[in-house]
N, CA, C and O of each residue as an XYZ file, in Angstrom:
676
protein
N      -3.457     -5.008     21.617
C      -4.730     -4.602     21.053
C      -5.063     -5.552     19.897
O      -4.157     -6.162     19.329
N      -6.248     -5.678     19.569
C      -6.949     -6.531     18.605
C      -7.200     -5.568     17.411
O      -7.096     -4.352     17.577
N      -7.526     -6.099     16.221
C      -8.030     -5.536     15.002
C      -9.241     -5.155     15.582
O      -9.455     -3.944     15.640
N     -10.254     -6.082     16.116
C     -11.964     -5.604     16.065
C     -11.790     -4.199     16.908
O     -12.105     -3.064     16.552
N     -11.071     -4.722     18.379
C     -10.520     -3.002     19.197
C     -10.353     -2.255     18.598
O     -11.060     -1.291     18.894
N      -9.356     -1.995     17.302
C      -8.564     -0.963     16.642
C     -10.185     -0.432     15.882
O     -10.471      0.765     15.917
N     -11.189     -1.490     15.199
C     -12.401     -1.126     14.480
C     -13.155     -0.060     15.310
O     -13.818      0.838     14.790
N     -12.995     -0.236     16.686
C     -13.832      0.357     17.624
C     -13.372      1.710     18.415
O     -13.812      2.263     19.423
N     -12.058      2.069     17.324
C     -11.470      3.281     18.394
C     -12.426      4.372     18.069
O     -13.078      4.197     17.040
N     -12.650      5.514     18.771
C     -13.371      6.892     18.201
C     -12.086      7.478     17.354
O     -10.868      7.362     17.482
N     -12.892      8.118     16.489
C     -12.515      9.355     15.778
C     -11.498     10.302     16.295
O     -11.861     11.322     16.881
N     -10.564     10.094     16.160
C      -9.273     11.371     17.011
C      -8.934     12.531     16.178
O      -8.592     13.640     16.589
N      -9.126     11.988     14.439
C      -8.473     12.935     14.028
C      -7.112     12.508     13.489
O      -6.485     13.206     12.691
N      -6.481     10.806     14.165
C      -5.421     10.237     13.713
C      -5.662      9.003     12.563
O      -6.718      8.391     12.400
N      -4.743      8.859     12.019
C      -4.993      7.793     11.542
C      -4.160      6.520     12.772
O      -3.641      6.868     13.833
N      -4.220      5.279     12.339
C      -3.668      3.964     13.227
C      -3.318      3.059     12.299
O      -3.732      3.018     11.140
N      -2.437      2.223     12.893
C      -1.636      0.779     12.095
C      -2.068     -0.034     13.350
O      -2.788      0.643     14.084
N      -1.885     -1.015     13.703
C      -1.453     -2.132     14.264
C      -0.844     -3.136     13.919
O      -1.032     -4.026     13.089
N       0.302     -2.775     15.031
C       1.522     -4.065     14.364
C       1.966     -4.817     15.604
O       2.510     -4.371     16.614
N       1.610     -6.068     15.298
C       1.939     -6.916     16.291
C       1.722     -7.103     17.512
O       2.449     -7.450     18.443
N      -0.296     -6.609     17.354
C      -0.402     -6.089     18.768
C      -0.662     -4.579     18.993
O      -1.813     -4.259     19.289
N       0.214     -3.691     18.893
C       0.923     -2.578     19.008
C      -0.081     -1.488     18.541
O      -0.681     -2.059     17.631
N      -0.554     -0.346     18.645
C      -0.954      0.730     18.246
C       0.264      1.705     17.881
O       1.029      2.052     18.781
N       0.430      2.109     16.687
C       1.073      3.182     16.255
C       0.199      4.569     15.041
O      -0.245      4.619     13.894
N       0.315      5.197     15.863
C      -0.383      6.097     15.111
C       0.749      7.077     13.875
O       1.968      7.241     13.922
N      -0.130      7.505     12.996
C       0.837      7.677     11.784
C       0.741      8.974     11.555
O      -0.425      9.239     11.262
N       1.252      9.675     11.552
C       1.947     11.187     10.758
C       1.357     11.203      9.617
O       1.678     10.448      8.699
N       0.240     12.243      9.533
C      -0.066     13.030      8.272
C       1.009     13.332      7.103
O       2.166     13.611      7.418
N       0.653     13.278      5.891
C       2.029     13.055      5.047
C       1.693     14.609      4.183
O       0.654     15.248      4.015
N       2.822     14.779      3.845
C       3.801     16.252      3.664
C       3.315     16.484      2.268
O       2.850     15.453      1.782
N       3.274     17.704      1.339
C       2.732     18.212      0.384
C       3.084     17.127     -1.192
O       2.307     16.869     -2.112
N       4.799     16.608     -0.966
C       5.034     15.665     -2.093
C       4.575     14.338     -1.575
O       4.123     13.426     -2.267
N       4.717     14.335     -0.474
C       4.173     12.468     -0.641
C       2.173     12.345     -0.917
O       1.489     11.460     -1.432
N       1.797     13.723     -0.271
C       0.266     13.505     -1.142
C       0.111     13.441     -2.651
O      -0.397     12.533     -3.310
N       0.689     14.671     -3.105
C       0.666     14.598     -4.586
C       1.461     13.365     -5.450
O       1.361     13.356     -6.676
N       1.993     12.670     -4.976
C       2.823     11.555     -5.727
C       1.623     10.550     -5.297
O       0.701     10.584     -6.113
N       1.391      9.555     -4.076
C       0.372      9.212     -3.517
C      -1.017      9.080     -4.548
O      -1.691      8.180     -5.050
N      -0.983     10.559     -4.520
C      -2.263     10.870     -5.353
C      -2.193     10.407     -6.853
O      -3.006      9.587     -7.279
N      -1.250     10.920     -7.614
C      -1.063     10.428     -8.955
C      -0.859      8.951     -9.168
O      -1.217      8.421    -10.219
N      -0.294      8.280     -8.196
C      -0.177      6.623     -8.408
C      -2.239      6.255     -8.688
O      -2.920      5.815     -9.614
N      -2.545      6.843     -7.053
C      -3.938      6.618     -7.160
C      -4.658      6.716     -8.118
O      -5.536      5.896     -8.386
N      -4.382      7.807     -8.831
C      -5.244      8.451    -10.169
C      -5.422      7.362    -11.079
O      -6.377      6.640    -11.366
N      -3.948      7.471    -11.538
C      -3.494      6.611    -12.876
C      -3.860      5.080    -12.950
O      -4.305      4.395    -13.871
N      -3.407      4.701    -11.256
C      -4.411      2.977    -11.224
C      -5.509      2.948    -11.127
O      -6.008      1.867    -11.439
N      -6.308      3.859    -10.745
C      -7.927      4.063    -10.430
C      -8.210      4.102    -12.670
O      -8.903      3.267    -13.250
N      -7.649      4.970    -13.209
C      -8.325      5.118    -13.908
C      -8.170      4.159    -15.414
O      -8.743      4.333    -16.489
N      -6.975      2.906    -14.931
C      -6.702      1.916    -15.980
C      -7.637      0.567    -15.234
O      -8.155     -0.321    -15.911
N      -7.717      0.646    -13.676
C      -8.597     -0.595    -13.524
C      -9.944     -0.309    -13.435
O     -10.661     -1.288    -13.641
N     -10.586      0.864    -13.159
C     -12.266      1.041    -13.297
C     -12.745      0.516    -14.594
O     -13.516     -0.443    -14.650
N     -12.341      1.072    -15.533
C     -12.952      0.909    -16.881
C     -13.085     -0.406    -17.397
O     -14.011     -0.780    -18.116
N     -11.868     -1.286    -16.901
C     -11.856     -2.654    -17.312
C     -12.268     -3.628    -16.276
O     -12.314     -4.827    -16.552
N     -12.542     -3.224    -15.208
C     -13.276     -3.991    -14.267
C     -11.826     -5.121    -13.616
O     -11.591     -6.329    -13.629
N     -11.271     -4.118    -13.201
C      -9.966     -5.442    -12.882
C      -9.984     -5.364    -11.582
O      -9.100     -6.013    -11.023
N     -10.712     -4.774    -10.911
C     -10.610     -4.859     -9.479
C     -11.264     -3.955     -8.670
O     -12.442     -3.652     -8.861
N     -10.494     -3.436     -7.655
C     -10.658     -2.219     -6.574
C      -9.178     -1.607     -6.039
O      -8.230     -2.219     -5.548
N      -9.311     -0.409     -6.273
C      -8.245      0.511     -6.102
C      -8.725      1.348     -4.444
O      -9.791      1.949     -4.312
N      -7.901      1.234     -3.559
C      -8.125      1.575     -2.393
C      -7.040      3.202     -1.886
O      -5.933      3.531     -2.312
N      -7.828      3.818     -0.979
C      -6.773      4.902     -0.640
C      -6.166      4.530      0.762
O      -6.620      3.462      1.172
N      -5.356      5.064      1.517
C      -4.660      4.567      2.696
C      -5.485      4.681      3.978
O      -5.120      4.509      5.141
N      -6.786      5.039      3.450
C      -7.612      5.057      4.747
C      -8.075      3.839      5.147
O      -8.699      3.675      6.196
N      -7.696      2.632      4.064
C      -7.934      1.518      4.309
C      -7.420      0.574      4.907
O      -6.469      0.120      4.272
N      -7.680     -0.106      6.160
C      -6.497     -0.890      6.550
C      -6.870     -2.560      6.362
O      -7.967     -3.117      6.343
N      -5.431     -3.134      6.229
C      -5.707     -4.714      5.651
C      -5.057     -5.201      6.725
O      -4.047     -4.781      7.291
N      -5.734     -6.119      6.942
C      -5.449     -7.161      8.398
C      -4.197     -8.334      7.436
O      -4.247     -9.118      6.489
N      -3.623     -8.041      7.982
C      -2.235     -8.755      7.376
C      -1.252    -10.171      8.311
O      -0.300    -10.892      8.011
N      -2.247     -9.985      9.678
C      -1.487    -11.308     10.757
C      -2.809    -10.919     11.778
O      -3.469     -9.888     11.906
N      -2.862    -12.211     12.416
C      -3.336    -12.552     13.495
C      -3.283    -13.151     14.706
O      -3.060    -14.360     14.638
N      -3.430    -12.653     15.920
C      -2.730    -13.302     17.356
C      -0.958    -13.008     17.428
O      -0.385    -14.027     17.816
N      -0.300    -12.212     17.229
C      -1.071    -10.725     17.877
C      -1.632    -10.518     16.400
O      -1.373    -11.304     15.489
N      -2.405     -9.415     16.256
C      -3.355     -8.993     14.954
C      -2.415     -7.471     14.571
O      -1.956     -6.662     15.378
N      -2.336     -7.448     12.989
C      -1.224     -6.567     12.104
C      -2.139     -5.687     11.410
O      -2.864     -6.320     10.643
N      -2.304     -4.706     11.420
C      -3.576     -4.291     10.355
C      -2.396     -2.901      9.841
O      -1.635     -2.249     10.557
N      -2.619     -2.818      8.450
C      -1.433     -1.939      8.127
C      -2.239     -1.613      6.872
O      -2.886     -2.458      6.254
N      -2.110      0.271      6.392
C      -2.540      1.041      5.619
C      -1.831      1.698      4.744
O      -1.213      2.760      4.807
N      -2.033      0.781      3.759
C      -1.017      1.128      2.691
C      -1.610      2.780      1.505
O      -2.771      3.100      1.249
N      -0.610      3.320      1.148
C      -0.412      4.402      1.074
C      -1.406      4.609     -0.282
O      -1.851      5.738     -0.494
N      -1.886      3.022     -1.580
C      -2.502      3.099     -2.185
C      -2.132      1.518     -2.336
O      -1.147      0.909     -1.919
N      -3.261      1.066     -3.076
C      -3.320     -0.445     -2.606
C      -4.732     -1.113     -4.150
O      -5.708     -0.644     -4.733
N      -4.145     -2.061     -4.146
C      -5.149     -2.576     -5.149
C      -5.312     -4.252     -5.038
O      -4.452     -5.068     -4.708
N      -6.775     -4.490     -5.446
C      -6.714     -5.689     -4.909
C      -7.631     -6.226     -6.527
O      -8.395     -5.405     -7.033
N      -7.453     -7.557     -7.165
C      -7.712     -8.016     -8.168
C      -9.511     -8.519     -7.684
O     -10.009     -8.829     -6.601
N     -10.157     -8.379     -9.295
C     -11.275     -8.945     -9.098
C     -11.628    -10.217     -8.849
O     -12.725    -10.612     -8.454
N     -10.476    -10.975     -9.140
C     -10.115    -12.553     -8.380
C     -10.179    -12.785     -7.591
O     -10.735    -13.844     -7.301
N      -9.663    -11.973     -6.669
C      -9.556    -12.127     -4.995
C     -10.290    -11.860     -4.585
O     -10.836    -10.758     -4.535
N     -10.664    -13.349     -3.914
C     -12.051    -13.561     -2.586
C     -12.297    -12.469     -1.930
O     -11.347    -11.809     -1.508
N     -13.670    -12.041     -1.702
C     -13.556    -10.252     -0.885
C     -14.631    -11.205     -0.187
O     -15.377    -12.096     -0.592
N     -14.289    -10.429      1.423
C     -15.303    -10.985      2.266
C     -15.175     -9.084      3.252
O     -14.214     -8.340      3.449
N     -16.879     -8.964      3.671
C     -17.053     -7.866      3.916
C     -16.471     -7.959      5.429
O     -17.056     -8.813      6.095
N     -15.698     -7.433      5.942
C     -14.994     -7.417      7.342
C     -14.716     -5.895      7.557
O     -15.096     -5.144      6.659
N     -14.177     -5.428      8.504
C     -14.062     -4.170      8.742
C     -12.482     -3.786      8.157
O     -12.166     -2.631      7.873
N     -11.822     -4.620      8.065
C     -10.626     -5.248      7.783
C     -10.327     -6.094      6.814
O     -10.096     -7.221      7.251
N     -10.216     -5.959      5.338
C     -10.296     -6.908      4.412
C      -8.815     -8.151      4.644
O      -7.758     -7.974      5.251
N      -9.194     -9.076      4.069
C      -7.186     -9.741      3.665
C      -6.559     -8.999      2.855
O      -7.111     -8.348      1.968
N      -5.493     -9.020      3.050
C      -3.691     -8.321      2.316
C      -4.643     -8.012      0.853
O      -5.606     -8.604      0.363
N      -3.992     -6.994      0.507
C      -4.106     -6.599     -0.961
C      -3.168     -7.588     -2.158
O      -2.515     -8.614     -1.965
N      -3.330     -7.074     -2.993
C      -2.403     -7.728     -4.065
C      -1.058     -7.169     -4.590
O       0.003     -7.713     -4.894
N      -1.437     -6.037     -4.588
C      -0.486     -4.686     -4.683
C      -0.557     -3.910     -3.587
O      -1.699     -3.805     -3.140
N       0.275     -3.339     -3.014
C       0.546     -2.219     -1.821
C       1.490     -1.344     -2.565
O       2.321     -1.795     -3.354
N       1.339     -0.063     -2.290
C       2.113      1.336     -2.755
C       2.394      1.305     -1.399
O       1.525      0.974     -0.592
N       3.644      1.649     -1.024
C       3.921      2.881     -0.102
C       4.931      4.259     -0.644
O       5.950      4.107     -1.318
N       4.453      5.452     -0.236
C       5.493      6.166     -0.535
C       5.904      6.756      0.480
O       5.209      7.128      1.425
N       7.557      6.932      0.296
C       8.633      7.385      1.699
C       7.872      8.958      1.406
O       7.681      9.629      0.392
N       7.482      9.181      3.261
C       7.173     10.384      3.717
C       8.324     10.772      4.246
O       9.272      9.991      4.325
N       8.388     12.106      4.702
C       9.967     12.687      5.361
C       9.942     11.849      7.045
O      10.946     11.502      7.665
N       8.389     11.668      7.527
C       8.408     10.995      8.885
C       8.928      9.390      8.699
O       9.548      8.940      9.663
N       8.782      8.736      7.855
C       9.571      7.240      7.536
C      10.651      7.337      7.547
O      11.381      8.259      7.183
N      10.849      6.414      7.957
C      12.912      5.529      7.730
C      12.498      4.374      7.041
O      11.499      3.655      7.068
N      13.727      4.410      6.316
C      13.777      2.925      5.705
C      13.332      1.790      6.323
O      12.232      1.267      6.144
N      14.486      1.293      7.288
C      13.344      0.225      8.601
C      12.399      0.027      8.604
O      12.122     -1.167      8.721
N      11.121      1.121      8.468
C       9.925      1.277      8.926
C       9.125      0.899      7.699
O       8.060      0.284      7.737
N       9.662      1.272      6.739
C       9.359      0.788      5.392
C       9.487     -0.388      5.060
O       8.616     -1.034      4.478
N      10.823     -0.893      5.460
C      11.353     -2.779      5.114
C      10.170     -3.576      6.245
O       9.529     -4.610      6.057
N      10.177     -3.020      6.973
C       8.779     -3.980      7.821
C       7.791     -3.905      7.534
O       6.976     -4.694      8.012
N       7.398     -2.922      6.618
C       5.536     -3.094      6.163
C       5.839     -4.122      5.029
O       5.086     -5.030      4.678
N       7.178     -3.803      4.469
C       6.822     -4.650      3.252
C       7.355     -6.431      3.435
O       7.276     -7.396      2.674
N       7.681     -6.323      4.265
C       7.382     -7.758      5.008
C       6.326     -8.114      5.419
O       5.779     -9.189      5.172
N       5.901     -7.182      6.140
C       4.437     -7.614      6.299
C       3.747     -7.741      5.322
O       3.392     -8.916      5.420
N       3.356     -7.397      4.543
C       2.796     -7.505      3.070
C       2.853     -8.938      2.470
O       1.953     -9.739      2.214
N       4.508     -9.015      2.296
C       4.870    -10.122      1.727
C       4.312    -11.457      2.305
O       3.925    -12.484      1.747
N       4.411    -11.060      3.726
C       4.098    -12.646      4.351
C       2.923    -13.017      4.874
O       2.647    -14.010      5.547
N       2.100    -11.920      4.417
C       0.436    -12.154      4.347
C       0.017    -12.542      2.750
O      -1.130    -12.944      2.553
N       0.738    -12.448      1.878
C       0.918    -12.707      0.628
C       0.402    -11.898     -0.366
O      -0.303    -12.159     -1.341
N       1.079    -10.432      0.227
C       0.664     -9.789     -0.888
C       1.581     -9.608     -2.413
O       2.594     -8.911     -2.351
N       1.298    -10.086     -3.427
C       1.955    -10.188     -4.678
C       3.072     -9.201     -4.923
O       4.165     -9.475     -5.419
N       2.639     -7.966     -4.495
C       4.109     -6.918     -4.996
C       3.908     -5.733     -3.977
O       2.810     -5.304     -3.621
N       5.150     -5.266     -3.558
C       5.078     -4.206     -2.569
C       6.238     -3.379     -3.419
O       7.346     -3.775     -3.780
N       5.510     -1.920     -3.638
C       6.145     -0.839     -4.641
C       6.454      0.304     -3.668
O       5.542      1.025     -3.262
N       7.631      0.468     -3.316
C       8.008      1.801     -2.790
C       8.328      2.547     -3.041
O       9.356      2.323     -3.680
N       8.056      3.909     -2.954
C       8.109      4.709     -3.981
C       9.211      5.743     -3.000
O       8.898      5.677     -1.811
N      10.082      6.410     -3.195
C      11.344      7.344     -2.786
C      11.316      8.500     -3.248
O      12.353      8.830     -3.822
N      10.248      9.486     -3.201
C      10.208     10.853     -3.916
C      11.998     11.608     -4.103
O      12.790     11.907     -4.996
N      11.879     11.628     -2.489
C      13.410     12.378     -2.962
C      14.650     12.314     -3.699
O      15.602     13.054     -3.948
N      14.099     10.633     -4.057
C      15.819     10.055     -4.642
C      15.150      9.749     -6.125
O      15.982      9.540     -7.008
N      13.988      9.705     -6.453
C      13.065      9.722     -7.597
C      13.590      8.342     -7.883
O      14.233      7.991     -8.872
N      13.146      7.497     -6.687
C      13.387      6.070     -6.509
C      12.177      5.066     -6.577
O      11.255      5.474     -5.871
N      11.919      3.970     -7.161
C      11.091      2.926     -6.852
C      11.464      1.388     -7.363
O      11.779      0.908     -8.452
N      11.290      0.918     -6.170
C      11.514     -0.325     -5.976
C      10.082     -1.304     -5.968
O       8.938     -1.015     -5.620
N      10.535     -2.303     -6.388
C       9.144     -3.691     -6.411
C       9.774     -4.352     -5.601
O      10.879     -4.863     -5.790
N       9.025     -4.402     -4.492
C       9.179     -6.130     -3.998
C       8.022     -6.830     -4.057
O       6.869     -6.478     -3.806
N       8.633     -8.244     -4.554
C       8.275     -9.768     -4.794
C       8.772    -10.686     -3.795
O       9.979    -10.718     -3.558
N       7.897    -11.491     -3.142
C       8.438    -12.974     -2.697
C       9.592    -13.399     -2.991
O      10.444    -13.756     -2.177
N       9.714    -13.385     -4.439
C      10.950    -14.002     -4.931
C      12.452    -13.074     -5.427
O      13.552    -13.444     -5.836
N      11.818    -11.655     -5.136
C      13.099    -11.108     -5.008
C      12.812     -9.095     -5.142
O      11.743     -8.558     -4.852
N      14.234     -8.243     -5.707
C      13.414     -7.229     -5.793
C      13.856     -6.417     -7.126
O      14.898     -6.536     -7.771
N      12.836     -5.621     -7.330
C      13.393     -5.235     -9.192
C      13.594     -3.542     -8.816
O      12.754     -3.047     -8.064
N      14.635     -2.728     -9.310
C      14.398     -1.453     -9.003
C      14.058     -0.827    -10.465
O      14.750     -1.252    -11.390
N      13.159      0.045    -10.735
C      12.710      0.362    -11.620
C      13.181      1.392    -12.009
O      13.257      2.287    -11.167
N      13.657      1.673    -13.352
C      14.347      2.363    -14.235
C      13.652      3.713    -14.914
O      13.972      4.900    -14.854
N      12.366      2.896    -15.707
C      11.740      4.337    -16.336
C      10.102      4.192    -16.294
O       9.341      5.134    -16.070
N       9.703      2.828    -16.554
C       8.500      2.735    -16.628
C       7.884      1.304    -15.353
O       8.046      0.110    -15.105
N       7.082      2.594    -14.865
C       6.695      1.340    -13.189
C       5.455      0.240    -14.126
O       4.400      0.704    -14.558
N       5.841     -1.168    -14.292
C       4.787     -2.177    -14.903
C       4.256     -2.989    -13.772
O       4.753     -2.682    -12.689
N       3.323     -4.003    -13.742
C       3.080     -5.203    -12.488
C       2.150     -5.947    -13.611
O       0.989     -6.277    -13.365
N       2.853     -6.196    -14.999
C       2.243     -7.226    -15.687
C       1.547     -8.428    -15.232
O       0.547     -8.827    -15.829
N       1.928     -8.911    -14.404
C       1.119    -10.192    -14.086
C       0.114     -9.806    -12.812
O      -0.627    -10.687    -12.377
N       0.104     -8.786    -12.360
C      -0.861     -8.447    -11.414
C      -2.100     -7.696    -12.683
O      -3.227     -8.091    -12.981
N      -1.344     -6.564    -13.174
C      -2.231     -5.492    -13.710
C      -1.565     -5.475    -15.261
O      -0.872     -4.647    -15.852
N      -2.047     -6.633    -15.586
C      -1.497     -6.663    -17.362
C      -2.161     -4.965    -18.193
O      -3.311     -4.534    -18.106
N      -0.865     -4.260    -19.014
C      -0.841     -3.555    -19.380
C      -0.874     -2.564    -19.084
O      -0.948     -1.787    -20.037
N      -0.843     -1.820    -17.483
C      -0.749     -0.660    -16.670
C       0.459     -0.300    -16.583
O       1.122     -1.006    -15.824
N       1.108      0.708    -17.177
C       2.151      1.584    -16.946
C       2.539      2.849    -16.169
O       1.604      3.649    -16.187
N       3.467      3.239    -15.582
C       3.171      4.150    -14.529
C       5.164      5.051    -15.270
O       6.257      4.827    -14.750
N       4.987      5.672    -16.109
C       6.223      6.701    -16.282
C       6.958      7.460    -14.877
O       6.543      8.414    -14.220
N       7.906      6.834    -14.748
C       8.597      7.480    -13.932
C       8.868      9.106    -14.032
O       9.113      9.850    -13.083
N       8.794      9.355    -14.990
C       9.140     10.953    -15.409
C       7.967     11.474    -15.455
O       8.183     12.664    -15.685
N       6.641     11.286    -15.363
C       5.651     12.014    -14.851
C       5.301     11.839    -13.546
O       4.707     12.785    -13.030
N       5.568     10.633    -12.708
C       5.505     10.252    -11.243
C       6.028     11.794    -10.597
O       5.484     12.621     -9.865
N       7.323     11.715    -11.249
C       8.118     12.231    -10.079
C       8.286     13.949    -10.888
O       9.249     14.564    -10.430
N       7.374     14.820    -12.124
C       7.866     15.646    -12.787
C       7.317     16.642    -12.141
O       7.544     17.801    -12.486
C-alpha cells in the first residue's frame, strides 16, 4: 500500500500506520497511556504556543517517514520546530520530536522500530515514555540518554521541562 492509498481509506473507526508497505492498524490506548499521552501534550502545547516555537501535534497525525515502500507512522505526541520547512501534504515530513508512550498492546520491538524509523527519517529525538516502570528514555542519532528526574530537549525546545514526578504522579 501507498501513503496517498492509506490518505484515501474510509473512516472505520481505526486508526492506521504504514510500515514498509504494510497496513497495521493500532489498538486504542488504555486509561494510563491516554492520561500520560495527554499531559506530555498539555505541557508541550502550552510552553510552545505562547512562544511561537512551532506546532505540537496529537497521534492522529501521521508523518510519512520512508518512501517506496512508503512508512507513515503516528506518533503518540509529536512536535515539529518553526524552522522546519512545512509543506501542506496529507502526510507531513518526520517531526523533530516524537513521544511515544508504551501502551499495554506494545512490546518493546515494536517500539525499537518506530524509533528507528524516526531516527532515519531524521527525526532529532525519539522519547519513550514506560508508564509502568515510570521509565523514559531519549533517543538521539548519536546515542541514548535515560532520564532521571527532569525530561529536557534543550536544543530542540530550549527551556521546556517535563518533571518526571508529575508525568507519572
Amino acid at each position: 500500500m501507498t501513503a496517498d492509498e492509506l490518505s484515501r481509506l474510509p473512516d472505520d473507526g481505526y486508526r492506521y500506520e504504514l510500515v514498509r508497505g504494510q497496513l497495521r492498524r493500532m489498538s486504542p490506548g488504555k486509561e494510563e497511556h491516554g492520561f500520560i499521552t495527554g499531559q506530555i501534550h498539555i505541557r508541550l502545547g502550552m510552553w510552545v504556543w505562547p512562544r511561537n516555537l512551532g506546532r505540537v501535534y496529537s497521534s492522529e497525525t501521521g508523518f510519512r517517514l520512508a518512501s517506496n515502500p512508503d512508512t507513515v507512522r503516528c506518533p503518540d505526541v509529536s512536535f515539529v520546530r518553526a524552522s522546519t520547512p512545512r509543506q501542506r501534504h496529507d502526510f507531513p515530513p518526520p517531526p523533530d520530536i516524537a513521544f511515544e508512550v508504551k501502551s499495554p498492546s506494545n512490546t518493546y520491538k515494536e517500539l525499537l522500530e518506530k524509533k528507528d524509523d524516526y531516527l532515519a527519517a531524521g527525526t532529532l529525538a525519539v522519547v519513550i515514555v514506560d508508564p509502568p516502570k515510570k521509565a523514559v528514555t531519549v533517543h538521539r542519532p548519536n546515542g541514548v540518554r535515560t532520564v532521571e528526574d527532569i525530561l529536557t530537549l534543550d536544543d530542540v525546545l530550549p527551556g521546556w521541562q517535563l518533571p518526571l514526578a508529575e508525568l507519572f504522579a
